[in-house]
Predicted model as a PDB file, atoms N, CA, C, CB and O in Angstrom, pLDDT in the B-factor column:
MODEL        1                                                                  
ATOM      1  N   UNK A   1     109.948  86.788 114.919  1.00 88.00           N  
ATOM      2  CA  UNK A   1     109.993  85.852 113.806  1.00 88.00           C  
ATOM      3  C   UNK A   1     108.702  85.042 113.725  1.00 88.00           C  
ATOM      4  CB  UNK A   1     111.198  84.918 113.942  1.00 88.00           C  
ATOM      5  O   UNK A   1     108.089  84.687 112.718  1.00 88.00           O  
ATOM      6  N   UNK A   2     108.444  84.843 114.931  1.00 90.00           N  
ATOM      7  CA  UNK A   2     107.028  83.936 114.545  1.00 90.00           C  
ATOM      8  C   UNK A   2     105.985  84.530 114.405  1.00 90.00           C  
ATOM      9  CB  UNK A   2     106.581  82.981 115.441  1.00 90.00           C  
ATOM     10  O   UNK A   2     105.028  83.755 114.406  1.00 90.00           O  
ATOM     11  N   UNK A   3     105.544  86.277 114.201  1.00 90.00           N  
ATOM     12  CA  UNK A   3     104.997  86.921 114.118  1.00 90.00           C  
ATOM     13  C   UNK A   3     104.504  86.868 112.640  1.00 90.00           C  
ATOM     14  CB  UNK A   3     105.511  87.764 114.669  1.00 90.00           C  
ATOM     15  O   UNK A   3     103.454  86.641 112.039  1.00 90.00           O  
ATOM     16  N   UNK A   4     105.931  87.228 112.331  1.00 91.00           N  
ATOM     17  CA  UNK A   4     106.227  86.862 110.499  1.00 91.00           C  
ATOM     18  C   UNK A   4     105.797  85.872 110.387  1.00 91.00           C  
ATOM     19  CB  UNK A   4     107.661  86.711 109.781  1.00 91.00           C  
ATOM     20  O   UNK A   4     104.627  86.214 110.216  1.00 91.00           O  
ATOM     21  N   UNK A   5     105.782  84.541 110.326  1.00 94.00           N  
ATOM     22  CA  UNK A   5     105.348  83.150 110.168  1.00 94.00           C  
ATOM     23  C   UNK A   5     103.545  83.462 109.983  1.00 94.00           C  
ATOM     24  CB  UNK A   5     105.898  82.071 111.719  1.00 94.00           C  
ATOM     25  O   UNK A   5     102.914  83.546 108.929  1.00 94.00           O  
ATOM     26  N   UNK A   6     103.126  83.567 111.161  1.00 93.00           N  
ATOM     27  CA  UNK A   6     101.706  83.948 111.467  1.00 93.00           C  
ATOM     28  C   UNK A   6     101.061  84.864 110.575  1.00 93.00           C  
ATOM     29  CB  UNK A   6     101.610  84.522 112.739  1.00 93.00           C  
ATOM     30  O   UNK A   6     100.028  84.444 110.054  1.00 93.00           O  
ATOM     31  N   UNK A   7     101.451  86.068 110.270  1.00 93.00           N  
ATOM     32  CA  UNK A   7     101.450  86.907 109.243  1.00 93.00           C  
ATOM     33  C   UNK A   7     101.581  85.810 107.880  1.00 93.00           C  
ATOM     34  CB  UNK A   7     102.703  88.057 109.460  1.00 93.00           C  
ATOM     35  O   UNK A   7     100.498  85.255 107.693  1.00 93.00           O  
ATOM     36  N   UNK A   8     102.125  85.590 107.381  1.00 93.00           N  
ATOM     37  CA  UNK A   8     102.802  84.856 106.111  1.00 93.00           C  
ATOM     38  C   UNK A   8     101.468  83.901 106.040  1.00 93.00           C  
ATOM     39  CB  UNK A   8     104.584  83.942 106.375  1.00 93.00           C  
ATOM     40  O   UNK A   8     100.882  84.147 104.986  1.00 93.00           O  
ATOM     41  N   UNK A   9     100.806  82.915 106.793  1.00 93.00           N  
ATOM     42  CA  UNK A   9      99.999  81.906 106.713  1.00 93.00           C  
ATOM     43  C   UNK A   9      99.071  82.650 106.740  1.00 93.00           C  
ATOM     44  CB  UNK A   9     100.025  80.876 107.549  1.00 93.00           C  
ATOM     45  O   UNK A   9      98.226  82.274 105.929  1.00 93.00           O  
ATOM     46  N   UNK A  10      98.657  83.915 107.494  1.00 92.00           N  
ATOM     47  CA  UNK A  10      97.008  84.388 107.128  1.00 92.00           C  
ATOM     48  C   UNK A  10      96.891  85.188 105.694  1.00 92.00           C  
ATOM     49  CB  UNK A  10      96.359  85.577 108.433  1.00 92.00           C  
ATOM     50  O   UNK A  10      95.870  85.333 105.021  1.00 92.00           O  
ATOM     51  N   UNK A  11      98.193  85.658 105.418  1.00 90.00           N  
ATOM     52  CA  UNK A  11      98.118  85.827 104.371  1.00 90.00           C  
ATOM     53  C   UNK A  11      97.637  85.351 102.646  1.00 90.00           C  
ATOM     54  CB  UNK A  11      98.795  85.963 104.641  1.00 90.00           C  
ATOM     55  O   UNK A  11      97.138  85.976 101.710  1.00 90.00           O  
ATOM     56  N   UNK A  12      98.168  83.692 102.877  1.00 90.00           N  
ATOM     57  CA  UNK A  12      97.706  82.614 102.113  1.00 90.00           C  
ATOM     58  C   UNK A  12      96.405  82.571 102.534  1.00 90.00           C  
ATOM     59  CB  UNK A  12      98.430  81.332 102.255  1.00 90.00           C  
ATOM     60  O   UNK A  12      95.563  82.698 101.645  1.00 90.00           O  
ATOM     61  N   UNK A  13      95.815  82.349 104.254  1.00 88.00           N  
ATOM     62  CA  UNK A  13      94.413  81.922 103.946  1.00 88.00           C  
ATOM     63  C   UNK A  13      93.513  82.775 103.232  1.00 88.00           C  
ATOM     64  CB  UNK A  13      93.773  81.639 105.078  1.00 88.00           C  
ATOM     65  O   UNK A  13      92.486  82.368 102.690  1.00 88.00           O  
ATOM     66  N   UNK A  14      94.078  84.477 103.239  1.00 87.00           N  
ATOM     67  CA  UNK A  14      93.566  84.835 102.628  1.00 87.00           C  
ATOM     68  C   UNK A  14      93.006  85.453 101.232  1.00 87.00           C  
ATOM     69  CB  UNK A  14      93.650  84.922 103.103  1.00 87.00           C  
ATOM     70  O   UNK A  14      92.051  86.111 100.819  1.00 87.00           O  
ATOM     71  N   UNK A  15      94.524  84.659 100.630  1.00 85.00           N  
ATOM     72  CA  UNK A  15      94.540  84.247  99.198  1.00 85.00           C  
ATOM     73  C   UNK A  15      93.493  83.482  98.641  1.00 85.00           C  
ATOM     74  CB  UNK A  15      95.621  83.548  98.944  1.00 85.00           C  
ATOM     75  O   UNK A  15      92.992  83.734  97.545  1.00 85.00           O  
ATOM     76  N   UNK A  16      93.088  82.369  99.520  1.00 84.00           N  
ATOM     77  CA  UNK A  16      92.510  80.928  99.234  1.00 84.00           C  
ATOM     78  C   UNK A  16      91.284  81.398  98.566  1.00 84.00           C  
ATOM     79  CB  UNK A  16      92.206  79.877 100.621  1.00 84.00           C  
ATOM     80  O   UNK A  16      90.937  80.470  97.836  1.00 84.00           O  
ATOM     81  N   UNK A  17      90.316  82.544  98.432  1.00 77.00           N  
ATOM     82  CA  UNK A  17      89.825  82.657  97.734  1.00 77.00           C  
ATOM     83  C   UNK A  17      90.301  82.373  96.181  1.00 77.00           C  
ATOM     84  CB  UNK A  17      89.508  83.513  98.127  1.00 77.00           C  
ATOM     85  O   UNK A  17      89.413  81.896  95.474  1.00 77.00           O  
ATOM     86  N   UNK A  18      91.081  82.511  95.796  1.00 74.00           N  
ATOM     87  CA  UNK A  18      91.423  82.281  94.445  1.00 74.00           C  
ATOM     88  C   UNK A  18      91.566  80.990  94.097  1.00 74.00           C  
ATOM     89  CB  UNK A  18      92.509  82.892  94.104  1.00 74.00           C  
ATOM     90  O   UNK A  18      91.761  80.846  92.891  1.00 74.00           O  
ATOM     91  N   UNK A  19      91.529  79.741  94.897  1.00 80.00           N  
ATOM     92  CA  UNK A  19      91.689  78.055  95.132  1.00 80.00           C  
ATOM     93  C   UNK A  19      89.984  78.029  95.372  1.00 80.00           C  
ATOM     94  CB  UNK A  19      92.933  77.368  96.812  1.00 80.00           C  
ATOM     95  O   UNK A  19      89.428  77.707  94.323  1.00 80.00           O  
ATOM     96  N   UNK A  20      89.554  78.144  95.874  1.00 79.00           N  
ATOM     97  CA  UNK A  20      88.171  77.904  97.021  1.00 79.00           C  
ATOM     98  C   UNK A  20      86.905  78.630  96.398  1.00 79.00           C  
ATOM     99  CB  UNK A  20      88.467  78.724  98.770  1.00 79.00           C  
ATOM    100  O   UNK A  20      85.748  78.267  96.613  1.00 79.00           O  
ATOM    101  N   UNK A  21      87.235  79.595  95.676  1.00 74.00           N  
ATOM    102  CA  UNK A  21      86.160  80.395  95.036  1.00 74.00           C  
ATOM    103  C   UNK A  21      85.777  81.500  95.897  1.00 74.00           C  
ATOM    104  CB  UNK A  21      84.941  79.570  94.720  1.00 74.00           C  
ATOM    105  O   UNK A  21      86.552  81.805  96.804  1.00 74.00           O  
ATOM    106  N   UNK A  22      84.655  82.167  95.739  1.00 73.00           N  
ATOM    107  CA  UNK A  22      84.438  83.519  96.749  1.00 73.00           C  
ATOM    108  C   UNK A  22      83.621  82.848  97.736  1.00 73.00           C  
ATOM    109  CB  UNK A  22      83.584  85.005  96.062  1.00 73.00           C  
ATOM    110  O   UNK A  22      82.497  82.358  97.631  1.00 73.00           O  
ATOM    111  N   UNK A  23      84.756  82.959  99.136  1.00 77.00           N  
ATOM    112  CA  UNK A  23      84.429  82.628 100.348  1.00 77.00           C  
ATOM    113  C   UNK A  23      84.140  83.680 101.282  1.00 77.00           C  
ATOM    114  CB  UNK A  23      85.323  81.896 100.787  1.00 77.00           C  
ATOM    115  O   UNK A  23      83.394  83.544 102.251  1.00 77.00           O  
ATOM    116  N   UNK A  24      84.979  85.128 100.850  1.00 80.00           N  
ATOM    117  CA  UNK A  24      84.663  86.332 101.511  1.00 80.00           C  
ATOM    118  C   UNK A  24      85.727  86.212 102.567  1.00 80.00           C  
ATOM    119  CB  UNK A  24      83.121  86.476 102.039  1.00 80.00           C  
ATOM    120  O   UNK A  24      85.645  87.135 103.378  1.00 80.00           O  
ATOM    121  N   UNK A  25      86.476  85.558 102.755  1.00 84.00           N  
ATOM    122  CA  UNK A  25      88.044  85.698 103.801  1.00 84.00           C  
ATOM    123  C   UNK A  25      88.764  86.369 103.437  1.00 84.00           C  
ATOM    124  CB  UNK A  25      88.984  84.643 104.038  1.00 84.00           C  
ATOM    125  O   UNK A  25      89.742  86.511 104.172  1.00 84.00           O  
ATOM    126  N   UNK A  26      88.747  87.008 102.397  1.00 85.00           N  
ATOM    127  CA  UNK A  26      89.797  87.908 101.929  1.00 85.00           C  
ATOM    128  C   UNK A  26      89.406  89.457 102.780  1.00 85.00           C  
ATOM    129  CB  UNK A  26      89.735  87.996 100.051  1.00 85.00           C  
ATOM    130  O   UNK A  26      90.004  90.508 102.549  1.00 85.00           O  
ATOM    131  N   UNK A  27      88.521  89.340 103.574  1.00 88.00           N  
ATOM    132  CA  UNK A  27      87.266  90.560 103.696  1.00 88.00           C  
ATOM    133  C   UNK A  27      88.248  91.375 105.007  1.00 88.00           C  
ATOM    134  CB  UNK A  27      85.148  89.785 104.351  1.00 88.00           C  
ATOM    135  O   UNK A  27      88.666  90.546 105.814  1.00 88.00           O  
ATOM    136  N   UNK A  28      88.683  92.904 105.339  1.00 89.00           N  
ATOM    137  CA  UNK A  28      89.172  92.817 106.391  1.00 89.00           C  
ATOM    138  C   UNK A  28      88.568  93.055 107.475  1.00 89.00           C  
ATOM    139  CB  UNK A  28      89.978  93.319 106.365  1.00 89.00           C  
ATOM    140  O   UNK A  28      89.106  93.640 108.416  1.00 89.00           O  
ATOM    141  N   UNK A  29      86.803  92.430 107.482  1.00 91.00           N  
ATOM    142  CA  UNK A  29      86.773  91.863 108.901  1.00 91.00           C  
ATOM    143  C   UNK A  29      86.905  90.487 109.667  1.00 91.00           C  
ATOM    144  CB  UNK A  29      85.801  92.161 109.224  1.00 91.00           C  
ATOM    145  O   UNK A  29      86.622  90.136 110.812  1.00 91.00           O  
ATOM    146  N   UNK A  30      87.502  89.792 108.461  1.00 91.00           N  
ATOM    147  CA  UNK A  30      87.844  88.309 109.047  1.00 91.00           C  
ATOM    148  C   UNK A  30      89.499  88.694 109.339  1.00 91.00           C  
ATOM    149  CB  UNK A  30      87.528  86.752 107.715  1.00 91.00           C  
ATOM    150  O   UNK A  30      90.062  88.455 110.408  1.00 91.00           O  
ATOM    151  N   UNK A  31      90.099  89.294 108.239  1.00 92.00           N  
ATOM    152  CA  UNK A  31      91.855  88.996 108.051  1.00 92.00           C  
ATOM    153  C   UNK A  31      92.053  90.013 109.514  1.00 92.00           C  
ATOM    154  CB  UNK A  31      92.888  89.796 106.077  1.00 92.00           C  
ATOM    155  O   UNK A  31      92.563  89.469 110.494  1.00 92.00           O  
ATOM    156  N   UNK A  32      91.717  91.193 109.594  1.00 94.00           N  
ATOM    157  CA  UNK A  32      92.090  92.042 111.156  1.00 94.00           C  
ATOM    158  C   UNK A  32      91.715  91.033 112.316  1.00 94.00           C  
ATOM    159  CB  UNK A  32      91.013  93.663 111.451  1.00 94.00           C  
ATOM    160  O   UNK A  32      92.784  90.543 112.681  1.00 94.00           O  
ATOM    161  N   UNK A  33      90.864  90.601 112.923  1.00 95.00           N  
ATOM    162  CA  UNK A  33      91.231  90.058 113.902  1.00 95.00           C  
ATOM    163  C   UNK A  33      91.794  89.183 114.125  1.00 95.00           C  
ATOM    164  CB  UNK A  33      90.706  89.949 114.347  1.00 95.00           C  
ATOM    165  O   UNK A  33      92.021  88.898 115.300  1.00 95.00           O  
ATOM    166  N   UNK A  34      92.377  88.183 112.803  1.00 94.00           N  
ATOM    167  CA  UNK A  34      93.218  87.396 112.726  1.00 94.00           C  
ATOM    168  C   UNK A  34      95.088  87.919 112.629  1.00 94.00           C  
ATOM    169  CB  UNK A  34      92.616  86.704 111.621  1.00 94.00           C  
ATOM    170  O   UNK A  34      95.988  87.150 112.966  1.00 94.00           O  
ATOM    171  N   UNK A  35      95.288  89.081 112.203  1.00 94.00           N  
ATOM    172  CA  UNK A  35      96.481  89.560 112.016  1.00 94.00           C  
ATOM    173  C   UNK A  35      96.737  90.459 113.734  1.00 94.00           C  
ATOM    174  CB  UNK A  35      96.442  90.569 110.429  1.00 94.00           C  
ATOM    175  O   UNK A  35      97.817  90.622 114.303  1.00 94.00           O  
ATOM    176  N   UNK A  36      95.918  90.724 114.017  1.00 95.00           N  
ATOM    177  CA  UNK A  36      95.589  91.398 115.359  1.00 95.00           C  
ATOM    178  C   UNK A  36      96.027  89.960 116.471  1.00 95.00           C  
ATOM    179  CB  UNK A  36      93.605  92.003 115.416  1.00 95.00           C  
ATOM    180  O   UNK A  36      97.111  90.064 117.045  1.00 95.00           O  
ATOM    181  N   UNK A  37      95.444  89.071 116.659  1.00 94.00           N  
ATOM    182  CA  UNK A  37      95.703  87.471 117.171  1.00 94.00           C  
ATOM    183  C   UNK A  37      97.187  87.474 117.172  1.00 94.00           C  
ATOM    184  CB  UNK A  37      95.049  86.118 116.078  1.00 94.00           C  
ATOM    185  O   UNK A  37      97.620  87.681 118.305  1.00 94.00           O  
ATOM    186  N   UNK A  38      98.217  87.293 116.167  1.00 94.00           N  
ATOM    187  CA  UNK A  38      99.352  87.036 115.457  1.00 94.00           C  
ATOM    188  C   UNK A  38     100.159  88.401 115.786  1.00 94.00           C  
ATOM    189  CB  UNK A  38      99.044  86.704 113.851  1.00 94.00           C  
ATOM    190  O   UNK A  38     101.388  88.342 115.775  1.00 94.00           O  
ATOM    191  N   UNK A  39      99.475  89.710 116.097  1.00 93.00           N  
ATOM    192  CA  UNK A  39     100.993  90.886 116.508  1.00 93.00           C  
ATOM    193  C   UNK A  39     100.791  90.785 118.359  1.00 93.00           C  
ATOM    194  CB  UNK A  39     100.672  93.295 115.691  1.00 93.00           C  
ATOM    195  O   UNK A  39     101.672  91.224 119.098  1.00 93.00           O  
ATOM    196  N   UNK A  40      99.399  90.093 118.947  1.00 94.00           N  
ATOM    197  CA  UNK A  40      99.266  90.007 120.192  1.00 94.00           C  
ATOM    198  C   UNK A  40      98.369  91.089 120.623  1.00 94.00           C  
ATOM    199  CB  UNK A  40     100.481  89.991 120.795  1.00 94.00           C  
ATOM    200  O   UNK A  40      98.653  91.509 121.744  1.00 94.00           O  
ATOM    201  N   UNK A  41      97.312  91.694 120.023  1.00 95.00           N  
ATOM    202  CA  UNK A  41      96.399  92.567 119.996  1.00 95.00           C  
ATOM    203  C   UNK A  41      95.270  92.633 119.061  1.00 95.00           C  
ATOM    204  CB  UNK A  41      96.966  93.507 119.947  1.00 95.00           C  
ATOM    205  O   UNK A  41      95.053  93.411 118.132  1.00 95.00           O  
ATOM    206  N   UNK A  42      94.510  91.502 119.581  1.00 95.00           N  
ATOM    207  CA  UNK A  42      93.312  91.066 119.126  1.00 95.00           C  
ATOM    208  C   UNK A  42      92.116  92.254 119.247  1.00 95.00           C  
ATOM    209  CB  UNK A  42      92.994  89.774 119.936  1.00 95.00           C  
ATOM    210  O   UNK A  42      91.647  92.745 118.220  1.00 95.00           O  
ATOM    211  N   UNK A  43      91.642  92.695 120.651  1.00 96.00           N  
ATOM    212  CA  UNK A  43      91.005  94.219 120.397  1.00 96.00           C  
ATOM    213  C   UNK A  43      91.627  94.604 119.113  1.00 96.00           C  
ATOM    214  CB  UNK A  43      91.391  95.445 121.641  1.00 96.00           C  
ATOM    215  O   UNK A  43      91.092  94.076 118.138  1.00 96.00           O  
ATOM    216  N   UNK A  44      92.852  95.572 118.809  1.00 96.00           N  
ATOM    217  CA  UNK A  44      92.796  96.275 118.113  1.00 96.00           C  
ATOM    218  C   UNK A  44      92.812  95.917 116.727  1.00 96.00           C  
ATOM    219  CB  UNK A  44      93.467  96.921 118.462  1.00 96.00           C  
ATOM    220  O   UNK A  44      92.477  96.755 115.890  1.00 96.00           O  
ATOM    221  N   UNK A  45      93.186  94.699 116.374  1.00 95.00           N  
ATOM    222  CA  UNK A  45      92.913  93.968 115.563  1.00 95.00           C  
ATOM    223  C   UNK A  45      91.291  94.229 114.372  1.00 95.00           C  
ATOM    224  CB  UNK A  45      93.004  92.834 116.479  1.00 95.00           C  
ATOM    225  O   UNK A  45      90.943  94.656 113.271  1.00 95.00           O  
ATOM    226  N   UNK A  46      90.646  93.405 116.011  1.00 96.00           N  
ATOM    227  CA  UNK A  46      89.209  93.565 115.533  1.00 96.00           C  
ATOM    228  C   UNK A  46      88.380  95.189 115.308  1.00 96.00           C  
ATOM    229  CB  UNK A  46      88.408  92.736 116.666  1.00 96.00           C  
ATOM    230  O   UNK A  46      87.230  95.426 114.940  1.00 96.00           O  
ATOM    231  N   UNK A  47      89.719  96.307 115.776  1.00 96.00           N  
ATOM    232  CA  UNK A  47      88.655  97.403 115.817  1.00 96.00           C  
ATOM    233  C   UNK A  47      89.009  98.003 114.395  1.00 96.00           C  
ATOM    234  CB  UNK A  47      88.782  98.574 117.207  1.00 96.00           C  
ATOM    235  O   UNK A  47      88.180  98.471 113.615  1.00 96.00           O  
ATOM    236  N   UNK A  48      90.412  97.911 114.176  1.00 95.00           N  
ATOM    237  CA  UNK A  48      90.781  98.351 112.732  1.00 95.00           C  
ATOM    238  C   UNK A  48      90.462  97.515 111.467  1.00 95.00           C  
ATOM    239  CB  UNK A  48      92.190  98.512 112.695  1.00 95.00           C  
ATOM    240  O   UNK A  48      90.533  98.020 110.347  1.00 95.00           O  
ATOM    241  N   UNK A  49      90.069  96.077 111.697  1.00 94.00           N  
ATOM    242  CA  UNK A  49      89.238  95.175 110.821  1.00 94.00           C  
ATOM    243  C   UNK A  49      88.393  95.531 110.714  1.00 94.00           C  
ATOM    244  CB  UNK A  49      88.986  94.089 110.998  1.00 94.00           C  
ATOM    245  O   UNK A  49      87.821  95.124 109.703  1.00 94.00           O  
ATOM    246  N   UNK A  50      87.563  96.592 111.637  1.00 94.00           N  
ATOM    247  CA  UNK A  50      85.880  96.717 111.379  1.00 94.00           C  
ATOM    248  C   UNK A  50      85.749  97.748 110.795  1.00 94.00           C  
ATOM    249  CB  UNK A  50      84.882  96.783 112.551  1.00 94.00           C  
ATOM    250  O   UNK A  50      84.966  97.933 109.863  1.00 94.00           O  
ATOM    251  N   UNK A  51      86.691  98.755 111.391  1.00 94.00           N  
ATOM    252  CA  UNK A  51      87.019 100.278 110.587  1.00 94.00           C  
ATOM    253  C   UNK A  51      86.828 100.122 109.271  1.00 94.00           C  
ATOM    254  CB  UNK A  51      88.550 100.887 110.702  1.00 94.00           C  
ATOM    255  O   UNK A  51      85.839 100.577 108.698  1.00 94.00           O  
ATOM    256  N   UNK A  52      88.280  99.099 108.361  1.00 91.00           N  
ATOM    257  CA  UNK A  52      87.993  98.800 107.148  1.00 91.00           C  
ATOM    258  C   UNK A  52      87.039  98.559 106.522  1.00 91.00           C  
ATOM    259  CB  UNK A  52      88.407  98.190 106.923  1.00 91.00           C  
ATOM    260  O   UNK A  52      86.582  99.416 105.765  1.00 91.00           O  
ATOM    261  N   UNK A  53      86.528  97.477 106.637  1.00 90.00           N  
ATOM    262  CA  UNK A  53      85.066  96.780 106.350  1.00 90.00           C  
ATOM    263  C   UNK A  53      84.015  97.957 106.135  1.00 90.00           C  
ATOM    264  CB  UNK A  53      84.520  95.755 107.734  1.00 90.00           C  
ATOM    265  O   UNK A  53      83.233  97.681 105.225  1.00 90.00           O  
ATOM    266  N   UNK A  54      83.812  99.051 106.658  1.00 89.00           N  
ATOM    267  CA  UNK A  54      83.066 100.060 106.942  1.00 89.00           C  
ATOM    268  C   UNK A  54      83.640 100.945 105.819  1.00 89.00           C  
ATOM    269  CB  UNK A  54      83.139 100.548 108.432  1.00 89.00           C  
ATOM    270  O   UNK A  54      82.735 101.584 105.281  1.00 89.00           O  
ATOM    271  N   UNK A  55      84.498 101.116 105.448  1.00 87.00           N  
ATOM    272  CA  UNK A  55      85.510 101.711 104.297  1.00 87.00           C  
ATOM    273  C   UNK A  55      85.034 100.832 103.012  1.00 87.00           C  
ATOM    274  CB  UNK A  55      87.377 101.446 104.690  1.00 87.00           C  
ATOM    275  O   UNK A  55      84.051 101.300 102.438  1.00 87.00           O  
ATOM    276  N   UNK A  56      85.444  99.922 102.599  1.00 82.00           N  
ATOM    277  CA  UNK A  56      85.088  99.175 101.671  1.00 82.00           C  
ATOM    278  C   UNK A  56      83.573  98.594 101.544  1.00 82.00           C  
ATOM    279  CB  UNK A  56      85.965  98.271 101.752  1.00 82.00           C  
ATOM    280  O   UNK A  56      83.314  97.920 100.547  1.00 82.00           O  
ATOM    281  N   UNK A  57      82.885  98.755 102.207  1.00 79.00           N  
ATOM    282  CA  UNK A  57      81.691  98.508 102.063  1.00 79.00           C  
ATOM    283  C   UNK A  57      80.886 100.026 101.056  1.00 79.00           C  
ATOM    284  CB  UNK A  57      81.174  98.180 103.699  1.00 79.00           C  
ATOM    285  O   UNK A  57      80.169  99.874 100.067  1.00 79.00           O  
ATOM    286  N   UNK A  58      81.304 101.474 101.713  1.00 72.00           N  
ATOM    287  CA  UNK A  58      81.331 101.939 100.649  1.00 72.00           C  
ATOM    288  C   UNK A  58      81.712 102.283  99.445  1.00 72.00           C  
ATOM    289  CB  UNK A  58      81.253 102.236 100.793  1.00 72.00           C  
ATOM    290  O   UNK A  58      81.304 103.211  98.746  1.00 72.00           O  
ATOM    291  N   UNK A  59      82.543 101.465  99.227  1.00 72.00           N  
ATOM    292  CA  UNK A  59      83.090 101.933  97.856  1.00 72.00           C  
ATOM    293  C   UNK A  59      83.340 100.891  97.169  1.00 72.00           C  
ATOM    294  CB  UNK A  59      84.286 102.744  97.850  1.00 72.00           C  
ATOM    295  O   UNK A  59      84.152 100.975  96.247  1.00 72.00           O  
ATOM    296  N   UNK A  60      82.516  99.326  97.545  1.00 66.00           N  
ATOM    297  CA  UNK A  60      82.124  97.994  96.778  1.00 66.00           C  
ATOM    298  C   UNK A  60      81.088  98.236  95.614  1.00 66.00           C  
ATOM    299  CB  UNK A  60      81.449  96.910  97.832  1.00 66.00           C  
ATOM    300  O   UNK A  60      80.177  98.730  96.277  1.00 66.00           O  
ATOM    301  N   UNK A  61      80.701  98.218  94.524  1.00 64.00           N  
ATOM    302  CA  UNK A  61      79.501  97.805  94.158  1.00 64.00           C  
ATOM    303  C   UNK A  61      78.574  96.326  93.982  1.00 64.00           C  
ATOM    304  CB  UNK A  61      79.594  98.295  93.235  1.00 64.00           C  
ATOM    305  O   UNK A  61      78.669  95.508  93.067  1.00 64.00           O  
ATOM    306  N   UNK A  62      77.960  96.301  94.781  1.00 63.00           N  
ATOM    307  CA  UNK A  62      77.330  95.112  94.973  1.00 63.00           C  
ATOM    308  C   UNK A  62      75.949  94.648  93.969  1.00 63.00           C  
ATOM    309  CB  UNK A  62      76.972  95.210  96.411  1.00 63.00           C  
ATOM    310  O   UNK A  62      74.804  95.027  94.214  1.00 63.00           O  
ATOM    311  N   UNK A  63      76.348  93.701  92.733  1.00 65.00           N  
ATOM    312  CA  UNK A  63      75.238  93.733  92.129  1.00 65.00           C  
ATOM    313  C   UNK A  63      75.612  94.229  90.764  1.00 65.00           C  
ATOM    314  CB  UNK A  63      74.255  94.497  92.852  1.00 65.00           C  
ATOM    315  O   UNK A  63      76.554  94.094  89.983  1.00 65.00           O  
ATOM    316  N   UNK A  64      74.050  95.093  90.833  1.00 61.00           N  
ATOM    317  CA  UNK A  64      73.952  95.769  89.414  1.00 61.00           C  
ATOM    318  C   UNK A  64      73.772  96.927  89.787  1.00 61.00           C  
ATOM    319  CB  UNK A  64      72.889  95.357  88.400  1.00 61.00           C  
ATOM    320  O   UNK A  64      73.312  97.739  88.984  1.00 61.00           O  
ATOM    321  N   UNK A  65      74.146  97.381  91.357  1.00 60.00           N  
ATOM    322  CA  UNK A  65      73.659  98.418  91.655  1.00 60.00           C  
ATOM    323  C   UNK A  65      74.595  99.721  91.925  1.00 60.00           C  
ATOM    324  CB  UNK A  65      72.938  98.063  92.614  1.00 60.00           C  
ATOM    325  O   UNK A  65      75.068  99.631  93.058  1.00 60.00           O  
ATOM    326  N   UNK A  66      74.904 100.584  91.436  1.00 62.00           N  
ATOM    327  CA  UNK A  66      75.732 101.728  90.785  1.00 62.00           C  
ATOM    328  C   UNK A  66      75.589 102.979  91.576  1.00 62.00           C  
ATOM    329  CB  UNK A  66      75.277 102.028  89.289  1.00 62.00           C  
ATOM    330  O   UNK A  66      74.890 103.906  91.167  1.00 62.00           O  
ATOM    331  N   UNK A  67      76.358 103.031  92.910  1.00 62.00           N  
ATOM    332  CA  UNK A  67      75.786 104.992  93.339  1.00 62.00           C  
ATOM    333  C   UNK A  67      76.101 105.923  92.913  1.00 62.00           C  
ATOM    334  CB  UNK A  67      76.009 105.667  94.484  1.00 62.00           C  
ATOM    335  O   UNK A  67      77.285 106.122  92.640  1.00 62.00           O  
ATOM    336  N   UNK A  68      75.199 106.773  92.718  1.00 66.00           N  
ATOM    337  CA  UNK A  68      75.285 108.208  92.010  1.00 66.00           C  
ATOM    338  C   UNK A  68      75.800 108.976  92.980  1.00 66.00           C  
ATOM    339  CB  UNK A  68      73.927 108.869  91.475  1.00 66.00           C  
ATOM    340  O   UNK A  68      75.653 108.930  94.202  1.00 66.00           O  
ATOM    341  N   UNK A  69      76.409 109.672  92.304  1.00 66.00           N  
ATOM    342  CA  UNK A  69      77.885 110.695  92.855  1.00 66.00           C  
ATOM    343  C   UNK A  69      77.301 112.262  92.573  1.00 66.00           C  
ATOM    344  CB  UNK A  69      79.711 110.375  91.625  1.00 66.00           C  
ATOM    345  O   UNK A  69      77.734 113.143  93.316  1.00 66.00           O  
ATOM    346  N   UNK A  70      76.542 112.550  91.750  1.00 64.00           N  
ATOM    347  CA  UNK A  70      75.691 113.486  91.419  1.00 64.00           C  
ATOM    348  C   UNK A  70      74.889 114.116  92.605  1.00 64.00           C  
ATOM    349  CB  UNK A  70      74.872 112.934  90.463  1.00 64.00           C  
ATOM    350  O   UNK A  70      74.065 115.005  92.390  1.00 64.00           O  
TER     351      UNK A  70                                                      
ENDMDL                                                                          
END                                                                             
């Protein structure tokens, strides 16, 4: 139950971009090692937070800048 709790509040913090403006906490290399903290497995936390991040970094466009798929 207090897992859930813990879960539930990082969840909001990582809403708070939408209150706070773009802070980049929504990002999952901040939210994994924090949800990782909260199931009691911070390593793996941080390794599948970084995994992501590495995932979404390609397939963000940042800018004005557009990759060709061609």
């Amino acid at each position: 139950m207090l897992a859930y709790l813990l879960i539930t509040l990082i969840i909001f913090f990582g809403h708070s971009e939408d209150l706070l403006g773009t802070t980049l906490l929504s990002r999952p290399l901040v939210l994994g090692p924090l949800v990782g903290w909260a199931l009691g497995d911070l390593h793996q936390g941080v390794v599948i937070g970084a995994s992501l991040e590495l995932i979404f970094m390609g397939n963000i466009k940042v800018g004005a800048a557009i990759p060709r798929t061609w």
